[in-house]
VOBA-1610 file (N, C-alpha, C; in pm, whole numbers, padded with zeros to 5 digits, always signed):
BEGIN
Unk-03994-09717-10092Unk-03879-09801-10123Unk-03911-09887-10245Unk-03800-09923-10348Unk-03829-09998-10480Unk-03847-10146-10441Unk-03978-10186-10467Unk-04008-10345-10454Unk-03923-10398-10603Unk-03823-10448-10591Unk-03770-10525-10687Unk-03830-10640-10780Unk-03949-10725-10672Unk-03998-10815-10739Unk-04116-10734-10804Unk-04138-10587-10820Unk-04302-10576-10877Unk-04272-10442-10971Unk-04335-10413-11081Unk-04290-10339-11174Unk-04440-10220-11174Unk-04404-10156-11127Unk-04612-10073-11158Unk-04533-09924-11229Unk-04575-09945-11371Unk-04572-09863-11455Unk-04640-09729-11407Unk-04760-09735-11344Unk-04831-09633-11313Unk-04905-09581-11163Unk-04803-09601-11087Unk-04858-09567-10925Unk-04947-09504-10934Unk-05040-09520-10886Unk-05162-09475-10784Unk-05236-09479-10648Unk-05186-09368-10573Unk-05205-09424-10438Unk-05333-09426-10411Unk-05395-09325-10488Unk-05565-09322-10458Unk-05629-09440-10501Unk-05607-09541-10571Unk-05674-09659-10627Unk-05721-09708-10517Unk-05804-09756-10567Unk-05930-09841-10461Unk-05902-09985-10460Unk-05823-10014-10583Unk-05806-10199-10594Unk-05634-10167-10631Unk-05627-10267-10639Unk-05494-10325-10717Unk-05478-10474-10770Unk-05450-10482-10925Unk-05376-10581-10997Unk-05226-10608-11014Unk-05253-10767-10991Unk-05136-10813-11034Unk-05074-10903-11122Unk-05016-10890-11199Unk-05016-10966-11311Unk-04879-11061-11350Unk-04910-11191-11320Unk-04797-11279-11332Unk-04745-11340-11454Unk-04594-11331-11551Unk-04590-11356-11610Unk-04605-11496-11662Unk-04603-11541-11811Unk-04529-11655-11864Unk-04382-11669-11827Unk-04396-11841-11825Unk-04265-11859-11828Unk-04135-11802-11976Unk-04055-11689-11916Unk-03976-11663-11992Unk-04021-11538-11998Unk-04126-11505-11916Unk-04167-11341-11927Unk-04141-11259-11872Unk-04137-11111-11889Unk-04080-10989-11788Unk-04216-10931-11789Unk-04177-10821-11711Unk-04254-10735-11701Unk-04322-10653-11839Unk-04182-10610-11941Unk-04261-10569-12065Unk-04340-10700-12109Unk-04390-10813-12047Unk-04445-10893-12135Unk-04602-10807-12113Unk-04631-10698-12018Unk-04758-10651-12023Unk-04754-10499-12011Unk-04671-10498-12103Unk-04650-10315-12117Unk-04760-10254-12194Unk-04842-10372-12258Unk-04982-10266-12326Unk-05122-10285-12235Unk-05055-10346-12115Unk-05188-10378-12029Unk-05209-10257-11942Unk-05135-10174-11903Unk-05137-10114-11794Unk-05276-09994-11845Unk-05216-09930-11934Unk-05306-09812-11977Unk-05423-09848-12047Unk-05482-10001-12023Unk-05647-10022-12073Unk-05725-10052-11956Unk-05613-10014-11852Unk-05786-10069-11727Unk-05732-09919-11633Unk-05891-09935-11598Unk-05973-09785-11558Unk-05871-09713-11422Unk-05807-09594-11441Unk-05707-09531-11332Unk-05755-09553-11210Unk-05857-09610-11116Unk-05892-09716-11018Unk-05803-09788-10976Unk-05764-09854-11059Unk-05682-09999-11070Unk-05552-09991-11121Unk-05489-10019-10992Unk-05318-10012-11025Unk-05273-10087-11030Unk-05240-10128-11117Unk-05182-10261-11217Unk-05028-10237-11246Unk-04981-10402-11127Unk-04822-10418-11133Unk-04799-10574-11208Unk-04709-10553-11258Unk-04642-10710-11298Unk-04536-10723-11177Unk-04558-10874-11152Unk-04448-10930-11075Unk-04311-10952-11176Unk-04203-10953-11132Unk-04047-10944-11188Unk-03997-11040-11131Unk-03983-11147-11203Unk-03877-11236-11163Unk-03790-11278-11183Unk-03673-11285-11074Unk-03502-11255-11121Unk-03516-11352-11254Unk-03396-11271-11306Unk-03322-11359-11450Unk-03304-11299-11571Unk-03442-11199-11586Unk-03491-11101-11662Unk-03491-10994-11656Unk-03485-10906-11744Unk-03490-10732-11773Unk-03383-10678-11646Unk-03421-10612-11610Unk-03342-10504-11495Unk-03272-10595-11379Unk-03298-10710-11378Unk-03292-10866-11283Unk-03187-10995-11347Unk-03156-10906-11489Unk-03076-11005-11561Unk-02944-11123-11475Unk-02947-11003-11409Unk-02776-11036-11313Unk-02775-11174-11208Unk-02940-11175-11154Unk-02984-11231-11085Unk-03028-11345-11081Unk-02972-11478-11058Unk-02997-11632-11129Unk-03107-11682-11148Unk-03166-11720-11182Unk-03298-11761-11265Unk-03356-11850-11121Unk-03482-11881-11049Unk-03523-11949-10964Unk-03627-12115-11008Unk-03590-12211-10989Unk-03629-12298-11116Unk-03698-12427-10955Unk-03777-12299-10884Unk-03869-12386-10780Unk-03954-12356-10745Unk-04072-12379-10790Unk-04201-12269-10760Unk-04207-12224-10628Unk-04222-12327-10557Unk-04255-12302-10430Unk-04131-12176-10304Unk-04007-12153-10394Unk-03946-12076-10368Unk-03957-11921-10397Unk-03996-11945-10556Unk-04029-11801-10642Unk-04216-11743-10510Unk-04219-11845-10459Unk-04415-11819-10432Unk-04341-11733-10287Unk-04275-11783-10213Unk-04228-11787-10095Unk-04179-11600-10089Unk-04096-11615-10158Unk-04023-11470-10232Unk-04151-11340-10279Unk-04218-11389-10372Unk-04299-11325-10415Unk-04418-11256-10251Unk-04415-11381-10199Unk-04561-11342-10114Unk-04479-11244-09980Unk-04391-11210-09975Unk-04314-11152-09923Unk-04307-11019-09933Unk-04309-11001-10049Unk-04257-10897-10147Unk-04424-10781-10146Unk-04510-10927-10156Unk-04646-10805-10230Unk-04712-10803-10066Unk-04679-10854-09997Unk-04761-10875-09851Unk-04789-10717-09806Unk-04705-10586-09823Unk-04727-10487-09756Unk-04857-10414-09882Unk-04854-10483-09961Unk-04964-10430-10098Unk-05078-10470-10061Unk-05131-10561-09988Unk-05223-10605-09984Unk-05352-10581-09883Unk-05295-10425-09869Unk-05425-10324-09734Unk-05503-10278-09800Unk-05518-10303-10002Unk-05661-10283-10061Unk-05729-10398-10131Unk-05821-10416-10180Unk-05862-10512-10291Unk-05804-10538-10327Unk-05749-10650-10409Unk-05655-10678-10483Unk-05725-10850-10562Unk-05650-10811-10703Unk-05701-10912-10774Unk-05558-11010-10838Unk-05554-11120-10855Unk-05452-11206-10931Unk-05505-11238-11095Unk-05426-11224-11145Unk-05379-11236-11329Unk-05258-11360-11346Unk-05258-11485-11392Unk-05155-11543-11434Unk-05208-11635-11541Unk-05047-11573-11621Unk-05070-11708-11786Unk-05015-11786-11808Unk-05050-11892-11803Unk-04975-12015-11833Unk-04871-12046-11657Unk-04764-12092-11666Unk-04668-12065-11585Unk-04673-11976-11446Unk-04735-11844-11500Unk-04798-11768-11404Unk-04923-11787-11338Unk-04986-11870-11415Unk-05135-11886-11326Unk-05118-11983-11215Unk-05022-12056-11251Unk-04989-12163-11114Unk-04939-12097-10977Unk-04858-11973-11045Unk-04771-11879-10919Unk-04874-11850-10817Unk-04959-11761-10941Unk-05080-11721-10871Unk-05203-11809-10826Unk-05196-11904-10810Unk-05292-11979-10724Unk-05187-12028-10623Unk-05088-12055-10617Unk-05037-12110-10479Unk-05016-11986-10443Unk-05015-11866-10475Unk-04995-11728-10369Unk-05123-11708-10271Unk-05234-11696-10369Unk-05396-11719-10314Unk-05419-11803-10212Unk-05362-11927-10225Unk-05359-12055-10138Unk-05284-11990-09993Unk-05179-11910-10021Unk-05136-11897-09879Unk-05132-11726-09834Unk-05231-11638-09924Unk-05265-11489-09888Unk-05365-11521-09838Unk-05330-11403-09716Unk-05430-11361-09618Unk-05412-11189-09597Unk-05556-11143-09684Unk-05621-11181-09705Unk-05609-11244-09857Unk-05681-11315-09906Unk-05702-11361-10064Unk-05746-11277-10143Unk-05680-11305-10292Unk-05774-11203-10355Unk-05913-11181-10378Unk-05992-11096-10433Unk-06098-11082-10484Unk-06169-11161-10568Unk-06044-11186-10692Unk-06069-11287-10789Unk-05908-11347-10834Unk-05960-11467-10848Unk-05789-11500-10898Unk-05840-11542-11040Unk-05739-11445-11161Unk-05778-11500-11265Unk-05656-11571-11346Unk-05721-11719-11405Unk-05615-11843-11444Unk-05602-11824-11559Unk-05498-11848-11670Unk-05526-11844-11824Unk-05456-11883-11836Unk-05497-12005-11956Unk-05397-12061-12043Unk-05322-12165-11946Unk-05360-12230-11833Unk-05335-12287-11730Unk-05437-12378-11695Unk-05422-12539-11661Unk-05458-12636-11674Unk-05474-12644-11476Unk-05594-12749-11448Unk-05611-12716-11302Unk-05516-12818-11227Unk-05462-12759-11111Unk-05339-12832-11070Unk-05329-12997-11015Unk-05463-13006-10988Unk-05468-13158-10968Unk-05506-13227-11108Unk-05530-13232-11187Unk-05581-13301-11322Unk-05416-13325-11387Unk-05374-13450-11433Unk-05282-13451-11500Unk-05239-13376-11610Unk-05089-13363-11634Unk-05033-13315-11758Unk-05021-13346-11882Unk-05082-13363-11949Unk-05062-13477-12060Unk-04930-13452-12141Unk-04892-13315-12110Unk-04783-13252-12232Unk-04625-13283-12157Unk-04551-13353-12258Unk-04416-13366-12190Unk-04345-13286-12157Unk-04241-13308-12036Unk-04143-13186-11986Unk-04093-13186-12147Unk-04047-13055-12105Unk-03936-13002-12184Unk-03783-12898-12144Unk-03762-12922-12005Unk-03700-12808-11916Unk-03539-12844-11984Unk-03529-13019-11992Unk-03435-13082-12032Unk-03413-13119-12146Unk-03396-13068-12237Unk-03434-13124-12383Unk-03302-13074-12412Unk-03241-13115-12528Unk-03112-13066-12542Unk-03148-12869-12619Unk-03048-12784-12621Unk-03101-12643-12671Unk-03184-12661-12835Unk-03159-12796-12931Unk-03233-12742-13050Unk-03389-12784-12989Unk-03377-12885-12941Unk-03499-12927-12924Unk-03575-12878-12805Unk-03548-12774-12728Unk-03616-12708-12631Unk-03643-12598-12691Unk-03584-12545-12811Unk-03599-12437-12921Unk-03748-12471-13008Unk-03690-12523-13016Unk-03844-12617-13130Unk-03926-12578-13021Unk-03978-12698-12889Unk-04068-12696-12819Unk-04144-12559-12843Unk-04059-12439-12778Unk-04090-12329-12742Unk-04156-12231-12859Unk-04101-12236-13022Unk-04169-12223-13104Unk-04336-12303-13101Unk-04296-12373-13137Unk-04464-12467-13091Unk-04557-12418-13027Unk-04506-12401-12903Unk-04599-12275-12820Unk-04634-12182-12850Unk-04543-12107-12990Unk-04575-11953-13016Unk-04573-11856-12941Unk-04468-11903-12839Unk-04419-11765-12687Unk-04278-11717-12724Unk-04251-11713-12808Unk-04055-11608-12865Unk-04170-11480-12935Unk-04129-11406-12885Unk-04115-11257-13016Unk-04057-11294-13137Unk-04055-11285-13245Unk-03985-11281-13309Unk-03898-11208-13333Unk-03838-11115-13242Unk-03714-11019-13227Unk-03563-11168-13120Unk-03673-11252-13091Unk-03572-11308-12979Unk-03522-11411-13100Unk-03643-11530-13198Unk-03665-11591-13232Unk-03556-11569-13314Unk-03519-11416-13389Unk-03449-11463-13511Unk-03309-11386-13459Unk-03303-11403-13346Unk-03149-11346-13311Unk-03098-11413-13186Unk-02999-11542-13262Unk-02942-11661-13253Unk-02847-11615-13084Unk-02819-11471-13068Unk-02715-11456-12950Unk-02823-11456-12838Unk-02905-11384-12870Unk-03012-11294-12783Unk-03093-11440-12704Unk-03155-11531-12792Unk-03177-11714-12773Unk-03110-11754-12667Unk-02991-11698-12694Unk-02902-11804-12618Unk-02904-11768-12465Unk-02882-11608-12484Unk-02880-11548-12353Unk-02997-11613-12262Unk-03077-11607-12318Unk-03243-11614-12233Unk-03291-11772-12214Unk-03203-11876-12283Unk-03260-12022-12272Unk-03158-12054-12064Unk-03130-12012-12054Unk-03141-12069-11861Unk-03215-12029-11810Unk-03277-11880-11818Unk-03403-11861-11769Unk-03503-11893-11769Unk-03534-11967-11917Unk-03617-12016-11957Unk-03659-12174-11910Unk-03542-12237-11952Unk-03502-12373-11890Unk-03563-12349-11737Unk-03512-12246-11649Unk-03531-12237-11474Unk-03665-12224-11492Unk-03777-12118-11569Unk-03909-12176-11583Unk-03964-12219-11546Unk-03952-12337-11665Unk-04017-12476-11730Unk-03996-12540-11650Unk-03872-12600-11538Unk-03835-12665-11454Unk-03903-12646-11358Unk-03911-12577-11289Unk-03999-12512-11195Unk-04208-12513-11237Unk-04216-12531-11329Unk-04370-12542-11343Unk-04363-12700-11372Unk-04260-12785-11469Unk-04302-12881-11471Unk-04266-12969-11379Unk-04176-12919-11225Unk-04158-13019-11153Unk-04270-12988-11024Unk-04355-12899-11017Unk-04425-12842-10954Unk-04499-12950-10904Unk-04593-12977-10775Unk-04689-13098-10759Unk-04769-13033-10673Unk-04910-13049-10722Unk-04966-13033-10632Unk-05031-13049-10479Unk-05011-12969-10401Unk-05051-13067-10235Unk-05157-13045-10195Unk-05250-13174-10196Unk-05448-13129-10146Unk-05438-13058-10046Unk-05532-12987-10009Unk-05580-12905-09889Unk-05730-12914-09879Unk-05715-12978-09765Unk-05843-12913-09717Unk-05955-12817-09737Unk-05882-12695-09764Unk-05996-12566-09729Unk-05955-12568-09917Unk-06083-12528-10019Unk-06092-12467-10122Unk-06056-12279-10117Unk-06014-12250-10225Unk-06009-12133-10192Unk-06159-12033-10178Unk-06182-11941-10081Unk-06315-11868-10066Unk-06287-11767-10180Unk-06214-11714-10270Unk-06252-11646-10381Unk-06271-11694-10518Unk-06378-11613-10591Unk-06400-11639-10712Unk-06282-11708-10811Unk-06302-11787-10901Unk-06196-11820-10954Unk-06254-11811-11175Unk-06180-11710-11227Unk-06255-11696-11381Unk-06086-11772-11416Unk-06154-11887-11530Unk-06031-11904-11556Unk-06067-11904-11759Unk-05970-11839-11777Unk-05930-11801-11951Unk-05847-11938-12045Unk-05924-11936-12154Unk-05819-12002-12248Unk-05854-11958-12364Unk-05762-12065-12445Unk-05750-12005-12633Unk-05857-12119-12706Unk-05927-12082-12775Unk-05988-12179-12844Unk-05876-12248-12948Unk-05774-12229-12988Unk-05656-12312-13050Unk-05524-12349-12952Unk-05558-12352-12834Unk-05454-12391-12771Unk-05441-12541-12726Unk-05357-12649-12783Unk-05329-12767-12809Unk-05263-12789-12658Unk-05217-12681-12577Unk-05135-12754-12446Unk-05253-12719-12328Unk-05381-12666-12343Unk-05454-12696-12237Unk-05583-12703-12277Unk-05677-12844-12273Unk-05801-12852-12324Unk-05880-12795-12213Unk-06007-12774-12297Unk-06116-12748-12239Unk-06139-12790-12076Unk-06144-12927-12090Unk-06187-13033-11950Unk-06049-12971-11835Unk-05926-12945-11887Unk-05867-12882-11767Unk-05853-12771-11755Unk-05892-12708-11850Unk-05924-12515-11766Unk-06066-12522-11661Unk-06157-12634-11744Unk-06334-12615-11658Unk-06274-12675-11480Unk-06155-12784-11514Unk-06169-12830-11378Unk-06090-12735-11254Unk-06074-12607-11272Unk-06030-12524-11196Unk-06163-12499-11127Unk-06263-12558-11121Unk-06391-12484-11060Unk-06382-12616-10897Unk-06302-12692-10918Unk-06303-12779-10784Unk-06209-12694-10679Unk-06128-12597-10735Unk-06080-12525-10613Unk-06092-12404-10563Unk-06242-12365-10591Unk-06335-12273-10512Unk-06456-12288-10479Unk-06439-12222-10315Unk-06611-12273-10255Unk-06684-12123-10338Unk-06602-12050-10391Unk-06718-11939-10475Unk-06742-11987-10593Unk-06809-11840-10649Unk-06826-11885-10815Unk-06723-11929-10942Unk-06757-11979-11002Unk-06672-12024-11104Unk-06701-11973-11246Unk-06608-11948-11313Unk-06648-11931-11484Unk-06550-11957-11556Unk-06591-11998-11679Unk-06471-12010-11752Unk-06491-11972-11926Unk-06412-11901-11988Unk-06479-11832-12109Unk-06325-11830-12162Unk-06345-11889-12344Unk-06268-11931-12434Unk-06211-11839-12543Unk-06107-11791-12567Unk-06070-11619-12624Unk-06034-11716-12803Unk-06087-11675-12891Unk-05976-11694-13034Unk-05830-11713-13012Unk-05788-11751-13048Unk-05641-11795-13019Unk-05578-11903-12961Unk-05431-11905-12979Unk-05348-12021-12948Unk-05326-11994-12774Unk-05233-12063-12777Unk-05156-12054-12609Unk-05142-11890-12564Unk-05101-11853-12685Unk-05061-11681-12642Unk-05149-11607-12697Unk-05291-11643-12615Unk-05426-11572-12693Unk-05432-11416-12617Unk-05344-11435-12529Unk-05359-11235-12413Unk-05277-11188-12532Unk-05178-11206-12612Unk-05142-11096-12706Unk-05235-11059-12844Unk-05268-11143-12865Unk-05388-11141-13003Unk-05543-11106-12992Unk-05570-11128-12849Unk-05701-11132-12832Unk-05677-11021-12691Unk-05595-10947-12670Unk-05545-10888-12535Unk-05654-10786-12468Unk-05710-10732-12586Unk-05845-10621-12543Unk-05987-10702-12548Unk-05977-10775-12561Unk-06133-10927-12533Unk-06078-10962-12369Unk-05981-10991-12316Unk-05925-11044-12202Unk-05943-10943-12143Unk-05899-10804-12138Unk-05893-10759-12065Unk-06086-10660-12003Unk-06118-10692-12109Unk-06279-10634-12086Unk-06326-10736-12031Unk-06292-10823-12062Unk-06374-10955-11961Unk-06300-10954-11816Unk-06212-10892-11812Unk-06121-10891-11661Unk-06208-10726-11611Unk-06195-10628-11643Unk-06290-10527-11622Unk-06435-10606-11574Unk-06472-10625-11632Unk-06666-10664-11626Unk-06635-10744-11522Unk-06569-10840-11491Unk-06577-10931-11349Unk-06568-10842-11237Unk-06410-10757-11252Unk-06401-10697-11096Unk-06525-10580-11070Unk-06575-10504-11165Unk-06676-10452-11162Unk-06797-10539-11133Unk-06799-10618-11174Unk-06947-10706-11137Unk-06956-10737-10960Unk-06856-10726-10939Unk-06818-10751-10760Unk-06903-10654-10713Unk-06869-10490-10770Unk-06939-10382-10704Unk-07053-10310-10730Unk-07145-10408-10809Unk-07205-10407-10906Unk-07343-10335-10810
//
């Protein structure tokens, strides 16, 4: 039967693991259409789909994390009778740690990028509410539009509620302590030019695992998985392999 929320370009039932890969805010599934065919036919690698976007257009944008998590963990729960690893950037890495937080079993490795650790403050202002030029701007800044969206003024328009539902949703997000740390590994990724998450809050993702921790810095801005996408993804190879090492 078609899981609506999960996009796997390349079924494999024989795989031994499975990835999952959560977008940016404002992202679809093609946001990782060159990821699928660089990791080893082992590993069946799905993007999560969340309404608003691509084939989901119809479908109102969800602008509450804890709703989109609720939905999602629903969705991948019958996926989860092999290994399985978490991928999220930015926006997505938050999905994917409150999914971790409440999968059973957890993943293997949950990997964070471009994502700041959820208890450490935000320093960067909302922007969910900004009027459309100036939530336009913001979003340039970031360097997350294609420039197919960027320079076609209708196409903008279409995609700023989804976008807006987002941003709303990550920046009204709060974190709730728990008790138990998570028991899996946690590698978390950033850009060495990325101005919306320093150093000190990618390292402090290591307070919410009783496993190992790492954290390793790619060339690039905020959107260092498109520029630096085959450095990320060999360093995502070499970890889950290092498991079976």
């Amino acid at each position: 039967m078609k899981n609506r929320w999960l996009v796997c370009p390349q079924p494999n039932s024989s795989a031994v693991a499975r990835l999952f890969l959560f977008p940016y805010a404002g992202g679809a599934p093609t946001s990782f259409n060159k990821w699928t065919a660089e990791f080893p036919n082992d590993i069946e690698v799905s993007t999560v789909h969340y309404p608003g976007r691509g084939s989901r257009y119809n479908e109102p944008p969800i602008n509450e994390l804890s709703v989109l998590v609720e939905e999602i963990a629903n969705a991948i729960q019958p996926l989860l009778d092999k290994p399985f690893f978490f991928f999220g950037h930015s926006f997505g890495g938050m999905l994917a740690f409150e999914l971790a937080r409440r999968s059973n079993p957890q993943p293997q490795i949950l990997f964070v990028s471009a994502c700041g650790a959820p208890h450490m403050p935000n320093p960067n202002r909302p922007i969910h509410s900004l009027s459309d030029p100036e939530f336009i701007k913001s979003l340039h800044e970031l360097n997350g539009l294609p420039a197919e969206v960027i320079n076609n003024s209708e196409l903008l328009q279409l995609l700023l509620p989804t976008l807006r539902a987002d941003f709303e949703a990550f920046e009204n997000y709060k974190y709730t302590t728990n008790e138990h740390q998570l028991d899996c590994p946690i590698v978390a990724f950033g850009g060495s030019d990325d101005s919306h998450v320093s150093r000190d809050r990618l390292d402090a993702w290591e307070y919410h695992t009783n496993n190992n921790f790492k954290s390793q810095i790619f060339s690039g801005d905020h959107f260092f998985i498109n520029t630096a996408r085959q450095s990320v993804i060999t360093s995502m190879i070499a970890e889950i392999r290092s498991l079976h090492a």
